[in-house]
DSSP file (Angstrom, degrees, kcal/mol; ACC not computed):
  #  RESIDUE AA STRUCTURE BP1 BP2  ACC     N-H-->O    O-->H-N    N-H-->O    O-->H-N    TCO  KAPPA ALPHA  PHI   PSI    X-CA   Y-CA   Z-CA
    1    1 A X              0   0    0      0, 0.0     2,-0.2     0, 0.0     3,-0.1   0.000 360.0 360.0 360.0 130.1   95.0   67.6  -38.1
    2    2 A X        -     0   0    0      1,-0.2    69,-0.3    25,-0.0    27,-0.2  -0.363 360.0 -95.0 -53.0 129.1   96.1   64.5  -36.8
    3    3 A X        +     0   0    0     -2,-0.2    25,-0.8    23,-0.1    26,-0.5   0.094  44.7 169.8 -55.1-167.9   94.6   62.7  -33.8
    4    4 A X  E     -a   29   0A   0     24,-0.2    68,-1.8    23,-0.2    67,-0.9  -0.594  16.1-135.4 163.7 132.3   95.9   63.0  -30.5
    5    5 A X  E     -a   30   0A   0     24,-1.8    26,-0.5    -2,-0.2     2,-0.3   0.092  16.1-168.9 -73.9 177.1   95.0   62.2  -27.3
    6    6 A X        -     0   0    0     24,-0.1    68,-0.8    23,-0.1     2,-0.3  -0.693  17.7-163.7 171.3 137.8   94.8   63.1  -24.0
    7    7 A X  E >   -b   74   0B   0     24,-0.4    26,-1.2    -2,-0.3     2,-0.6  -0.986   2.7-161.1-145.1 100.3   94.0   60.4  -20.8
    8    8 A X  E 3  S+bc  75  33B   0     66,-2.2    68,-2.5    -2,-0.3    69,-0.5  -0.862  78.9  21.2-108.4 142.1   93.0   61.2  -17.6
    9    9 A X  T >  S+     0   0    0     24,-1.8     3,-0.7    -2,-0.6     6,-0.6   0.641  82.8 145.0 110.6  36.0   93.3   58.9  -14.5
   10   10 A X  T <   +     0   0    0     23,-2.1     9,-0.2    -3,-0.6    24,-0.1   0.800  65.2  57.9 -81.4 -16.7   96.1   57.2  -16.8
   11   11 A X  T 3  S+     0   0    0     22,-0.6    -1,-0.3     4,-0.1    23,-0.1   0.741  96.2  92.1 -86.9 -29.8   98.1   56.5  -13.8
   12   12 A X  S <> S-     0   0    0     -3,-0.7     4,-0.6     4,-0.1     5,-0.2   0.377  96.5 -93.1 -19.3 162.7   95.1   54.5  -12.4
   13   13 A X  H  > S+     0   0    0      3,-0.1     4,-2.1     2,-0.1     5,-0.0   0.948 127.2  39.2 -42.1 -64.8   94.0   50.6  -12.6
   14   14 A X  H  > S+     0   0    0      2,-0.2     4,-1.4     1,-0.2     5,-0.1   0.991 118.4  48.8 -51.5 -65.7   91.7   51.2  -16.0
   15   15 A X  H  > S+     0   0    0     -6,-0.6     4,-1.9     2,-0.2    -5,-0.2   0.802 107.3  51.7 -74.4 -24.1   94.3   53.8  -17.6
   16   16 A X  H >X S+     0   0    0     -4,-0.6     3,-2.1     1,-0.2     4,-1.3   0.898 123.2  42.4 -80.0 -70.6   98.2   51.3  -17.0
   17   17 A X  H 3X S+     0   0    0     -4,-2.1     4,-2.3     1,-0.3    -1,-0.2   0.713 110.2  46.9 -48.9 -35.2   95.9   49.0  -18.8
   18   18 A X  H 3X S+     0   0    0     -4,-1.4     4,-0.6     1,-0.2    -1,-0.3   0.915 117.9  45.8 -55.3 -43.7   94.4   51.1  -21.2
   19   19 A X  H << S+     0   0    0     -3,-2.1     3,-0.4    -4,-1.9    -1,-0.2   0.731 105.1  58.8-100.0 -19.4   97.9   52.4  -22.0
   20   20 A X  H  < S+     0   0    0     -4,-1.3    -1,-0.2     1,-0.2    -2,-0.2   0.864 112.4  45.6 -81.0 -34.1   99.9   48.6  -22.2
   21   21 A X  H  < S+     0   0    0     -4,-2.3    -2,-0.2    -5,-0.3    -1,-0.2   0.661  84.9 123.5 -98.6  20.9   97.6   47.7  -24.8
   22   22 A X     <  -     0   0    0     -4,-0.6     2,-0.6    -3,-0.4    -3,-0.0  -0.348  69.4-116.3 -72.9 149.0   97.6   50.8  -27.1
   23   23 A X    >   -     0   0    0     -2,-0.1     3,-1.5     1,-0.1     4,-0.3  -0.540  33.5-124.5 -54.0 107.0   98.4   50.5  -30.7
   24   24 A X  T 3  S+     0   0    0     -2,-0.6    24,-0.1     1,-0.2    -1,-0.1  -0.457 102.7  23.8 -48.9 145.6  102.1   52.9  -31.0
   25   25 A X  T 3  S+     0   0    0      2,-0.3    -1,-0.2    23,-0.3    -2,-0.1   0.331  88.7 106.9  73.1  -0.2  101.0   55.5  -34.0
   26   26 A X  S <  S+     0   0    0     -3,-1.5     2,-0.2     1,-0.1   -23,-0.1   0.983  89.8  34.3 -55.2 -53.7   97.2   55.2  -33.3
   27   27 A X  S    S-     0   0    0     -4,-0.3    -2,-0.3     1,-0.1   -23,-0.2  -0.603  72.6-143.5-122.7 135.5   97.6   58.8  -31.8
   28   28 A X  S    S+     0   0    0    -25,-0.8     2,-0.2    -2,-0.2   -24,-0.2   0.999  95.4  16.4 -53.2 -82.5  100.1   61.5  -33.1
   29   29 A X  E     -a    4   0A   0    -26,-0.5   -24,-1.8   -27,-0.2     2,-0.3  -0.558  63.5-157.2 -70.4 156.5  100.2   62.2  -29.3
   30   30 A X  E     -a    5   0A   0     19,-0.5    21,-1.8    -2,-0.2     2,-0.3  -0.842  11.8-177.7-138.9 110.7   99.5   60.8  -26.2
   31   31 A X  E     - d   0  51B   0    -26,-0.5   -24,-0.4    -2,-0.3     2,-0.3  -0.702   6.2-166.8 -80.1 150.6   98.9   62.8  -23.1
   32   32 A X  E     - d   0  52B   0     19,-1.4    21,-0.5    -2,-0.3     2,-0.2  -0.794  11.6-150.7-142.7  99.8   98.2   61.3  -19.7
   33   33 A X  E     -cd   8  53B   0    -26,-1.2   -23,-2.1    -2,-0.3   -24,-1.8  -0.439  34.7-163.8 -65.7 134.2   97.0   63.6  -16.9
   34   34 A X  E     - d   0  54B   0     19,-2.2    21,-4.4    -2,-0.2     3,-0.2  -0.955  41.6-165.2-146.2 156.4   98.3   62.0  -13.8
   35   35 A X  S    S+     0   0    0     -2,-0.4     2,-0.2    19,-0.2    -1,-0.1   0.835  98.8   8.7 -90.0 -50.8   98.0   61.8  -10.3
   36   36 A X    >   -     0   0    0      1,-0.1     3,-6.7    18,-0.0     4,-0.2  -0.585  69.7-169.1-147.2  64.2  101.1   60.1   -9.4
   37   37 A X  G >  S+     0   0    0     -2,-0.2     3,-0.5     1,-0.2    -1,-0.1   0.560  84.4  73.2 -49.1   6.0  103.8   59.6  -12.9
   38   38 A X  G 3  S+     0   0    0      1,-0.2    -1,-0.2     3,-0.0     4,-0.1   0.734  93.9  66.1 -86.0 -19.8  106.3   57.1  -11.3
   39   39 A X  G <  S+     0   0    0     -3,-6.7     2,-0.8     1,-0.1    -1,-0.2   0.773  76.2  84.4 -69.1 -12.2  102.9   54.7  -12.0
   40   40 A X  S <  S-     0   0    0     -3,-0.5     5,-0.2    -4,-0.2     4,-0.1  -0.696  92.9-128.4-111.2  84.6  103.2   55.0  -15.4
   41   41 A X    >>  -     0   0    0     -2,-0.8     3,-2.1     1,-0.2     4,-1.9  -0.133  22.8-125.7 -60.6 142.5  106.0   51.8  -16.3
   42   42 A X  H 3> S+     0   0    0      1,-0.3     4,-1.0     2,-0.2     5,-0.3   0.560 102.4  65.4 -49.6 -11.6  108.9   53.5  -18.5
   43   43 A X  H 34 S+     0   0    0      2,-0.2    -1,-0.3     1,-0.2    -2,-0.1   0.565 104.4  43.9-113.4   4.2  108.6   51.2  -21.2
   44   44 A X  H <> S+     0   0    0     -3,-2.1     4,-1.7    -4,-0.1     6,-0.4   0.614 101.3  59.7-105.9 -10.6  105.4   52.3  -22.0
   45   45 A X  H  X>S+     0   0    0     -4,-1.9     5,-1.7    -5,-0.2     4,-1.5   0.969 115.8  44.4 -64.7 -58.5  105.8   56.0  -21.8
   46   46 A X  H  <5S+     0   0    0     -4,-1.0    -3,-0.1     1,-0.3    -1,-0.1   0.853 110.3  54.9 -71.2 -28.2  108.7   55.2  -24.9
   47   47 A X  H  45S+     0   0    0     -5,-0.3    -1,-0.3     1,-0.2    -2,-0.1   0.969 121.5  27.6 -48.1 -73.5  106.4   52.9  -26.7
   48   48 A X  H  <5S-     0   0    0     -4,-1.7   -23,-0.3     1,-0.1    -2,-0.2   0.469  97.1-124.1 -75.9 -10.5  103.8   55.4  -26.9
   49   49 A X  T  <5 +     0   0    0     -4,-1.5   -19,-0.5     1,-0.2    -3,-0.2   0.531  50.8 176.0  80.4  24.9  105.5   58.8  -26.9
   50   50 A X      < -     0   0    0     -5,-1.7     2,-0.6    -6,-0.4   -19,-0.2  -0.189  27.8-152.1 -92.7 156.8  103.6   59.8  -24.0
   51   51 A X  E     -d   31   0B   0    -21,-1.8   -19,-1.4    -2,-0.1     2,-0.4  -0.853  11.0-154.2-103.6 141.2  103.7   62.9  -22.0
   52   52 A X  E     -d   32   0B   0     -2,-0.6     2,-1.0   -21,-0.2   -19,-0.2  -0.940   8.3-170.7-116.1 122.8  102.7   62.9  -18.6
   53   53 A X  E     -d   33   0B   0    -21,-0.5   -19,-2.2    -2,-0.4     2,-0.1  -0.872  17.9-139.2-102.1 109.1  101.4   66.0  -16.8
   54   54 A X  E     +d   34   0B   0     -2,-1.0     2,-0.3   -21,-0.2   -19,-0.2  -0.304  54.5  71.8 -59.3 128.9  100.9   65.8  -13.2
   55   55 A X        -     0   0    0    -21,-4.4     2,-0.3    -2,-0.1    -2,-0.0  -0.898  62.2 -80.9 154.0-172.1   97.9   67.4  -11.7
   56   56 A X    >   -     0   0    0     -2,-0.3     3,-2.9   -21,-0.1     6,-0.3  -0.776  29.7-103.1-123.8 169.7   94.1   67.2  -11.2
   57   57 A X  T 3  S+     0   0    0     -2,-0.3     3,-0.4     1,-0.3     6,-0.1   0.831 113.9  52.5 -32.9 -50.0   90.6   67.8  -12.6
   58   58 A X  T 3  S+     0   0    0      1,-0.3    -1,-0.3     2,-0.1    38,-0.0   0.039  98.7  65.4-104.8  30.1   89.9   70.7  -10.7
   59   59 A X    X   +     0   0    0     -3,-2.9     3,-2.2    36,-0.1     2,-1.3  -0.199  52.3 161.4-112.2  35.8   92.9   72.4  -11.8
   60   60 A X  T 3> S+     0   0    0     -3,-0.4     4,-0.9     1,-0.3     3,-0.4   0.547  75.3  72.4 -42.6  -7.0   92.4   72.9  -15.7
   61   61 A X  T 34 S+     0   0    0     -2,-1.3    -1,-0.3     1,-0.2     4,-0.1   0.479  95.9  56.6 -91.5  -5.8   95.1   75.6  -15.4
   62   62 A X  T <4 S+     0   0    0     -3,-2.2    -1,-0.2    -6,-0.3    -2,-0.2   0.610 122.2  17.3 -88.3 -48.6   97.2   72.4  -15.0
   63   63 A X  T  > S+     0   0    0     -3,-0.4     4,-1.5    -4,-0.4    -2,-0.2   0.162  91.9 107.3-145.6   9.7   96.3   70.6  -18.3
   64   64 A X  H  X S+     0   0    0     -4,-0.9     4,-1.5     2,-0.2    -3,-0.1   0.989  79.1  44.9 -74.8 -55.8   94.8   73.3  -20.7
   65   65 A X  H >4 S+     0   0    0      1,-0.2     3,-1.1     2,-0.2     2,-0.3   0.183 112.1  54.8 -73.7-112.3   97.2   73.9  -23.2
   66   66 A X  H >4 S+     0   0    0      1,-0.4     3,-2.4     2,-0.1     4,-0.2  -0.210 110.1  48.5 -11.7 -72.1   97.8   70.2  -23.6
   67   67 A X  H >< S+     0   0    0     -4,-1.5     3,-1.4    -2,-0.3    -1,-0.4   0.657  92.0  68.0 -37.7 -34.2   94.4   69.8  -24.1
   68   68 A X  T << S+     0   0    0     -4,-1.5    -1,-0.3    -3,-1.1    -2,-0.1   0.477 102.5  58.9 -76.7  14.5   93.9   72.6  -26.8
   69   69 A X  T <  S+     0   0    0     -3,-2.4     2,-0.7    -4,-0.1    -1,-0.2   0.388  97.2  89.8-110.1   3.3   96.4   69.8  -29.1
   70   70 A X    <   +     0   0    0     -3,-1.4    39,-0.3    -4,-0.2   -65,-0.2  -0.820  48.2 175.9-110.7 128.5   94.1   67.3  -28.8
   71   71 A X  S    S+     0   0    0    -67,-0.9    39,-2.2    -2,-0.7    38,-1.1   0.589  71.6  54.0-108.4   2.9   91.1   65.9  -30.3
   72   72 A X        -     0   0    0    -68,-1.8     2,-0.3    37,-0.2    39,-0.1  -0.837  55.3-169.7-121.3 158.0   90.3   62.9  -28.4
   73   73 A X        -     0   0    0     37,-0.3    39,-2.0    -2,-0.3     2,-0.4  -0.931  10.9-168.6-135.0 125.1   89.6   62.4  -24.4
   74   74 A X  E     -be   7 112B   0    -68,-0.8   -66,-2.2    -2,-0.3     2,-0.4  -0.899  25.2-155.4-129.7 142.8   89.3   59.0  -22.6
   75   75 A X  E     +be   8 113B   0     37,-1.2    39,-2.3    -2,-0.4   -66,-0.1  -0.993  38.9 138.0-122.2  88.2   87.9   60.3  -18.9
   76   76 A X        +     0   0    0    -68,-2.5   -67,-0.2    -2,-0.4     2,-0.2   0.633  20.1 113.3-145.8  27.1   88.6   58.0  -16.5
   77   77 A X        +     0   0    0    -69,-0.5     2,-0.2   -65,-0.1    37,-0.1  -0.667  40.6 161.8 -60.4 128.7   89.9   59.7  -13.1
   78   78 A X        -     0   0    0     -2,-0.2     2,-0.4   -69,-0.0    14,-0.1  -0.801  45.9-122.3-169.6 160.2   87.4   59.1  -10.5
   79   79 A X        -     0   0    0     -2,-0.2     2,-0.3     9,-0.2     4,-0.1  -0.795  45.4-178.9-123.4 104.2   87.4   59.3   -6.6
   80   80 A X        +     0   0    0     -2,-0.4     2,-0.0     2,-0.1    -2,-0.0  -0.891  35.0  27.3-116.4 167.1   86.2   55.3   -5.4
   81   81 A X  S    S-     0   0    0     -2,-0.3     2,-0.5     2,-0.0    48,-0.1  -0.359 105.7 -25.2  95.1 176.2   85.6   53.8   -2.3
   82   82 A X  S    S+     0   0    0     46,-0.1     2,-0.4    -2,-0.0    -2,-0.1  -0.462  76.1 140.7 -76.9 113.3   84.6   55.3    0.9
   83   83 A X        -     0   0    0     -2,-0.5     2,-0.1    -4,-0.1    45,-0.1  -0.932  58.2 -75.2-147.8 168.3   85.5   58.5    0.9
   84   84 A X    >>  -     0   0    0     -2,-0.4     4,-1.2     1,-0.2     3,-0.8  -0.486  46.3-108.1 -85.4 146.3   83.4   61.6    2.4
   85   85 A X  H >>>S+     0   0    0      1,-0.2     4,-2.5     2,-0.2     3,-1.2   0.994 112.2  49.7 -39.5 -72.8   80.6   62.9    0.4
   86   86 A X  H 3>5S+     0   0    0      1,-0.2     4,-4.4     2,-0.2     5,-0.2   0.973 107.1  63.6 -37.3 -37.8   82.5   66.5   -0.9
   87   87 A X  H <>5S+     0   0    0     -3,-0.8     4,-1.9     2,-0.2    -1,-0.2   0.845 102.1  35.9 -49.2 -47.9   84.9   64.5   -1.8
   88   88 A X  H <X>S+     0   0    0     -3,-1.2     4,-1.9    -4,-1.2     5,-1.4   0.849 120.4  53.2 -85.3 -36.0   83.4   62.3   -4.4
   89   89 A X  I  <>S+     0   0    0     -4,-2.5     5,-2.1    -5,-0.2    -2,-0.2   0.842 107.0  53.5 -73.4 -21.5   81.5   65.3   -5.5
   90   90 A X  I  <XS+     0   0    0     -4,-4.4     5,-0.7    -5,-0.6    -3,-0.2   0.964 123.2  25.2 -28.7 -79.9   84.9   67.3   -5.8
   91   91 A X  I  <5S+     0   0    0     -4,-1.9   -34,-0.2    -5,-0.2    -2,-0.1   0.415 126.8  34.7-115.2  28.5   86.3   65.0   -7.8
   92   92 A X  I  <5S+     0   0    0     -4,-1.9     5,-0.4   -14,-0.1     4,-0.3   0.380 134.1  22.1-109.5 -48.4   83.8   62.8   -9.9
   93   93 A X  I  ><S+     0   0    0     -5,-1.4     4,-1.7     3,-0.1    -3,-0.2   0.953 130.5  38.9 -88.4 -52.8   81.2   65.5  -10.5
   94   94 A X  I  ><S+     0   0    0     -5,-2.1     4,-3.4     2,-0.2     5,-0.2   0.919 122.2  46.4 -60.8 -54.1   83.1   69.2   -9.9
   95   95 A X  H  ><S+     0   0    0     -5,-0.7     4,-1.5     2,-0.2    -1,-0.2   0.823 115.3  42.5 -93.5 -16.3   86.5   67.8  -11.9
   96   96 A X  H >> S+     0   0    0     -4,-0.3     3,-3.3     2,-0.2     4,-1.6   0.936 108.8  55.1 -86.3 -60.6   84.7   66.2  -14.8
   97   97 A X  H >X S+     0   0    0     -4,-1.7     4,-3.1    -5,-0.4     3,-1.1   0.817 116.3  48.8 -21.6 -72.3   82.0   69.5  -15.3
   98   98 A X  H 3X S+     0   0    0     -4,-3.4     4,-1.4     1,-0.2    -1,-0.3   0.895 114.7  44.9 -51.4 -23.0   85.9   71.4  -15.5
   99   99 A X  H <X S+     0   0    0     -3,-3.3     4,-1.1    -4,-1.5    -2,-0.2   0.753 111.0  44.9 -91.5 -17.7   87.1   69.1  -17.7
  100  100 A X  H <X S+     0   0    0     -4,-1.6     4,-1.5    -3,-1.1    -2,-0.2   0.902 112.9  53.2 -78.5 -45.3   84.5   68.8  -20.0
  101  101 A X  H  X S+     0   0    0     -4,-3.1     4,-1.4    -5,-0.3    -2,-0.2   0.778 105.7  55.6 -53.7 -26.9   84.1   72.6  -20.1
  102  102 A X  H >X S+     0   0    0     -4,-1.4     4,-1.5    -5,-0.4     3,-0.7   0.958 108.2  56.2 -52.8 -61.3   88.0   72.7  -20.9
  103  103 A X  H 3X>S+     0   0    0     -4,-1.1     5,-3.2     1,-0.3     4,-0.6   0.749 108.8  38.7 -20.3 -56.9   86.9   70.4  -23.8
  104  104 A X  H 3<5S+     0   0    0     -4,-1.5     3,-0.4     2,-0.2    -1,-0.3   0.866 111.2  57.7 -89.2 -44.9   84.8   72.3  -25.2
  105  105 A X  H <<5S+     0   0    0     -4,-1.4    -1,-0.2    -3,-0.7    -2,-0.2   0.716 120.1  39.0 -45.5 -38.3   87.0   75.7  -24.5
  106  106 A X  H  <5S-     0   0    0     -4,-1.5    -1,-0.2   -36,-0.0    -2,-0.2   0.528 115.4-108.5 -90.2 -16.9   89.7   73.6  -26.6
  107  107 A X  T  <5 +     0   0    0     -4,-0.6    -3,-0.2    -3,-0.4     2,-0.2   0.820  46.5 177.7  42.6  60.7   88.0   71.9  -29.2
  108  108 A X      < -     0   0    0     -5,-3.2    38,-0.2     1,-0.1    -1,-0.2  -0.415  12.9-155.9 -71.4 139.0   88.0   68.8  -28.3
  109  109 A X        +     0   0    0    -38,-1.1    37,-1.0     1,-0.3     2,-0.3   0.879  65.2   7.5 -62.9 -59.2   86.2   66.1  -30.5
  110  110 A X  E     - f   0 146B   0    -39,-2.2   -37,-0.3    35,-0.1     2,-0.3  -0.910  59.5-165.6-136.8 160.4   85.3   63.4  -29.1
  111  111 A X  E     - f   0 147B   0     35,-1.0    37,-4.2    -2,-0.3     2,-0.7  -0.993   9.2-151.9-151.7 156.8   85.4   62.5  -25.6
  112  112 A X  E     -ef  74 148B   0    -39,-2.0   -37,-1.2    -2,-0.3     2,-0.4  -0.974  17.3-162.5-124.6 113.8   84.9   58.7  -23.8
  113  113 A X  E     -ef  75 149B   0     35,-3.0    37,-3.0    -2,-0.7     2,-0.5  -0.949   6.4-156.2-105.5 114.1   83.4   58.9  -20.2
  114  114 A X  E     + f   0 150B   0    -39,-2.3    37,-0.1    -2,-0.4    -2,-0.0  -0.952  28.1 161.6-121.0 144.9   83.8   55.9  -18.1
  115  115 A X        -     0   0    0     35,-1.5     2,-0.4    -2,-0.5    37,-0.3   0.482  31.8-102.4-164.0-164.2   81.3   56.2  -15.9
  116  116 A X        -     0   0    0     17,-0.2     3,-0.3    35,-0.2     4,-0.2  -0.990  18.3-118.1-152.2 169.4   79.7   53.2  -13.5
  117  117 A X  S >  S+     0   0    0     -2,-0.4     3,-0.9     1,-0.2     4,-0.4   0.635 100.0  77.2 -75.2 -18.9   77.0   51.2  -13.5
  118  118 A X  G >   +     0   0    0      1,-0.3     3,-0.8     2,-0.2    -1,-0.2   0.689  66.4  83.2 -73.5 -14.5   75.7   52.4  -10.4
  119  119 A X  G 3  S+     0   0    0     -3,-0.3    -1,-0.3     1,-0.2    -2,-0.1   0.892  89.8  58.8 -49.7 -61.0   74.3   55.7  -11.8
  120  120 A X  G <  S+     0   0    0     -3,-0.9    -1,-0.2    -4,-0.2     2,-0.2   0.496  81.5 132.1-104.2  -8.9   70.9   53.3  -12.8
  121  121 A X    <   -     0   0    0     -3,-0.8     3,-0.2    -4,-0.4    -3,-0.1  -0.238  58.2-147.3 -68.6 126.4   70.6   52.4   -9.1
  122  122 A X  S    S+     0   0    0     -2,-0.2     2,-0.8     1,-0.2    -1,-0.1   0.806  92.1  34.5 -41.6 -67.7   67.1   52.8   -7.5
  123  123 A X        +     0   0    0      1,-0.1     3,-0.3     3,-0.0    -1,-0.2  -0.758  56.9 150.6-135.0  88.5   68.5   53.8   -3.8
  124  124 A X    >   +     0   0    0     -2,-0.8     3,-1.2    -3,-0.2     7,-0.2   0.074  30.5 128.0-103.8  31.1   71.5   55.8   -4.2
  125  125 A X  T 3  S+     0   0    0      1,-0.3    -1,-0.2     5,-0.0     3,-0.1   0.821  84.3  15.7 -42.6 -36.3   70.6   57.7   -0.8
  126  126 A X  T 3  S+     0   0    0     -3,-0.3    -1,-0.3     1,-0.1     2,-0.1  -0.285  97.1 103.6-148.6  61.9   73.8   57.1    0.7
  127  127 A X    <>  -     0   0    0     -3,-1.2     4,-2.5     1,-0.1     3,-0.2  -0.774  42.5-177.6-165.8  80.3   75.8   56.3   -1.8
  128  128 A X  H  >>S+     0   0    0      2,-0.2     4,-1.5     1,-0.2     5,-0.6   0.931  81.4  54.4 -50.1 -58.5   77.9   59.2   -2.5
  129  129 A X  I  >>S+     0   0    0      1,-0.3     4,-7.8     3,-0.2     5,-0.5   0.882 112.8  54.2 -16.6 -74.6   80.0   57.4   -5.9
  130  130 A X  I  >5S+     0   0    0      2,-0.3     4,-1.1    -3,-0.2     5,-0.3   0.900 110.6  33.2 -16.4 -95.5   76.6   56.9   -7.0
  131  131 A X  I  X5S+     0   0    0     -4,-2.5     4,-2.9     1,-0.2     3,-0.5   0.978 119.4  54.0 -54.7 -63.4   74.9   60.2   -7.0
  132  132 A X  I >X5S+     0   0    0     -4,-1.5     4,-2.0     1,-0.2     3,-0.6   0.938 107.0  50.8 -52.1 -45.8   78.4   62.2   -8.0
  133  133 A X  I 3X<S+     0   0    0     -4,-7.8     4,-1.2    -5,-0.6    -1,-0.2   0.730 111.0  51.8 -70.7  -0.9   79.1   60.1  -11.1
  134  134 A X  H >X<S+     0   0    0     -4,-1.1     4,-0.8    -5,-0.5     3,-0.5   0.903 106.1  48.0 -91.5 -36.0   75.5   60.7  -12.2
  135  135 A X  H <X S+     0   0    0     -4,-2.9     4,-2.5    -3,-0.6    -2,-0.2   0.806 114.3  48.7 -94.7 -22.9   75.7   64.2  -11.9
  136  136 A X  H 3X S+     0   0    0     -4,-2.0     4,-0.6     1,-0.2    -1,-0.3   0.954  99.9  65.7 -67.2 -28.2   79.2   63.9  -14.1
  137  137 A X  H <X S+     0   0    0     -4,-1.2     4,-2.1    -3,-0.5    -2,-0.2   0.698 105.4  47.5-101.3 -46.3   77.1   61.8  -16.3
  138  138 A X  H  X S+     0   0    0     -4,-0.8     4,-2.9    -3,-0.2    -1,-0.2   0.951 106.9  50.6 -40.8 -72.9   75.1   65.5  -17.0
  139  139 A X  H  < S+     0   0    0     -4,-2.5    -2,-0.2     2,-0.2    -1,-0.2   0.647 107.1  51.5 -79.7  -1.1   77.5   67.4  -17.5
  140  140 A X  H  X S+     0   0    0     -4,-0.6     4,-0.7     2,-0.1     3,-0.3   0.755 119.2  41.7 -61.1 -43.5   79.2   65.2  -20.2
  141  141 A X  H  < S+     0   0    0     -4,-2.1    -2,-0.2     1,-0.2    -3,-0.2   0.560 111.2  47.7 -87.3   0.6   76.1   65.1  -21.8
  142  142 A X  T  < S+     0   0    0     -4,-2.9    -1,-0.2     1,-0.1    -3,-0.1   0.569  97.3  90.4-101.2  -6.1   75.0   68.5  -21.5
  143  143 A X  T  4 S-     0   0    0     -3,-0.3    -2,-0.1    -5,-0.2    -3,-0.1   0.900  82.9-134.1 -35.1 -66.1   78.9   69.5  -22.8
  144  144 A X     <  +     0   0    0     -4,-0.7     2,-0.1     1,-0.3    -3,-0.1   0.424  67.8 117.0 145.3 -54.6   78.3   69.6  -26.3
  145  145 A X  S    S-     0   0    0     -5,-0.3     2,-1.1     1,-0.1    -1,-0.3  -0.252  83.3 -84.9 -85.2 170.9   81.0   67.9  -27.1
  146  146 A X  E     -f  110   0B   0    -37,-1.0   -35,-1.0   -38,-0.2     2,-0.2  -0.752  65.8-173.2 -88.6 111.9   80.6   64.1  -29.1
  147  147 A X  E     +f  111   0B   0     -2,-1.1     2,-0.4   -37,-0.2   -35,-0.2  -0.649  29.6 177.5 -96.9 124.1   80.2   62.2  -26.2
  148  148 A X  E     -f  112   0B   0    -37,-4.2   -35,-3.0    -2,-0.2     2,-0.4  -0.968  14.3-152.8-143.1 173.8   79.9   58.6  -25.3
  149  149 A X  E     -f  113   0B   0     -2,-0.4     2,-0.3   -37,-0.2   -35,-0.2  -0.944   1.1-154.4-121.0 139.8   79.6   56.9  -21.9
  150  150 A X  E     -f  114   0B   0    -37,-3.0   -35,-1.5    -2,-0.4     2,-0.5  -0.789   7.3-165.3-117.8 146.8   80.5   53.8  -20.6
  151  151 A X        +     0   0    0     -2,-0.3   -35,-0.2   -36,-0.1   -34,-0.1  -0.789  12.9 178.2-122.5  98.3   79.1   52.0  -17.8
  152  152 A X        -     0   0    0     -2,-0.5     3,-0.1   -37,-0.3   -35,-0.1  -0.391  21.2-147.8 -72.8 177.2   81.6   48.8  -16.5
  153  153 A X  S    S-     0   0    0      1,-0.6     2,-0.3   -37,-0.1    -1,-0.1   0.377  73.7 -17.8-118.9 -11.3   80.0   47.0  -13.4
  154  154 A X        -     0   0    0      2,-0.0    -1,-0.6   -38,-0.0     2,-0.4  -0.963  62.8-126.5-153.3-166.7   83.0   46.3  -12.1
  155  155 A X        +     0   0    0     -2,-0.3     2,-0.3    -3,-0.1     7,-0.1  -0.893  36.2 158.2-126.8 151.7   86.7   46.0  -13.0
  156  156 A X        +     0   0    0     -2,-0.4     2,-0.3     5,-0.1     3,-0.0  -0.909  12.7 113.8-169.4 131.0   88.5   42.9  -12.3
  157  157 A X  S >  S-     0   0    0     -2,-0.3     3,-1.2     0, 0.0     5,-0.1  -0.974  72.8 -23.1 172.6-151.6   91.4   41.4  -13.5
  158  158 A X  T 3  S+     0   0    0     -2,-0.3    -2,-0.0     1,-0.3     0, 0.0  -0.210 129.9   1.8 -74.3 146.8   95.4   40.5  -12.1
  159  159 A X  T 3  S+     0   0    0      1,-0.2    -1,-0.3     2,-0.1     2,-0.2   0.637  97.6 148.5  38.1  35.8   96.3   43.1   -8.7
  160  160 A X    <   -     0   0    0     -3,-1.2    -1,-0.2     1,-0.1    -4,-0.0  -0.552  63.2-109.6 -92.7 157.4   92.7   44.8   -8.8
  161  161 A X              0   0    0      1,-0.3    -1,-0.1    -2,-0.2    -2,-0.1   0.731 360.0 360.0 -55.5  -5.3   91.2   46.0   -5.7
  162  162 A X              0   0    0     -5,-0.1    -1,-0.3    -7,-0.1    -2,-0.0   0.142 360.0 360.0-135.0 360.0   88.4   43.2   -5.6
């Protein structure tokens, strides 16, 4: 079987980067679960071949058969910023637990979590991000599947939020 991919949060900061410097042909396919496809510039959907499926985490009914064609996952939809506690645990902890379980349901190979540095923080009392990407941080690693995790400490670079 040939690889193939599948990208979530590709519509994101991380993922238009991720996706202007991919190799064409690493990946037989390239899927990109997306929030919002008009982000996605046209001359890199035709570079890469990619298909974009609109939808979210916590809809796997959304993005399962895509997934079952795939044998890779790069993870990087996540809920930042001030946002209400359910919220981050909605969709950092709740959507990755469905999406890894999808994984596993599919037979996904390998799967690339990025993840934060803040998980390792002594006093995550009120510091919702924090606490939900740790608990995603579980359920990647309690999956199954061949896992790794990445931790940035921040992101920076030309029109980033900081």
């Amino acid at each position: 079987m040939q690889r193939s991919l599948l990208i979530t949060g590709a519509s994101g900061y991380v993922g238009r980067w991720l996706l202007r410097r991919m190799e064409p042909g690493r990946f037989a396919n390239v899927v990109c679960l997306v929030r919002r496809p008009d982000a996605i510039e046209p001359s890199v959907r035709e570079r890469l071949g990619i298909e974009l499926v609109q939808g979210d985490l916590g809809a796997p009914q959304n993005y399962r058969n895509r997934l079952a064609e795939c044998t890779t996952v790069v993870h990087l939809a996540a809920l930042t910023g001030k946002a209400p506690r359910a919220e981050h645990f909605r969709v950092n902890a709740e959507g990755t637990r469905q999406l890894v379980e999808t994984c596993a349901e599919a037979g996904v190979r390998e799967f690339l979590h990025v993840s934060s540095i803040v998980v390792k923080f002594a006093d995550q009392t009120r510091y919702f991000y924090a606490q939900a990407k740790g608990q995603a941080e579980q359920f990647v690693t309690g999956s199954g599947l061949d896992y790794t995790i990445v931790r940035p400490t921040t992101v920076l670079g030309p029109r980033s939020g900081v």
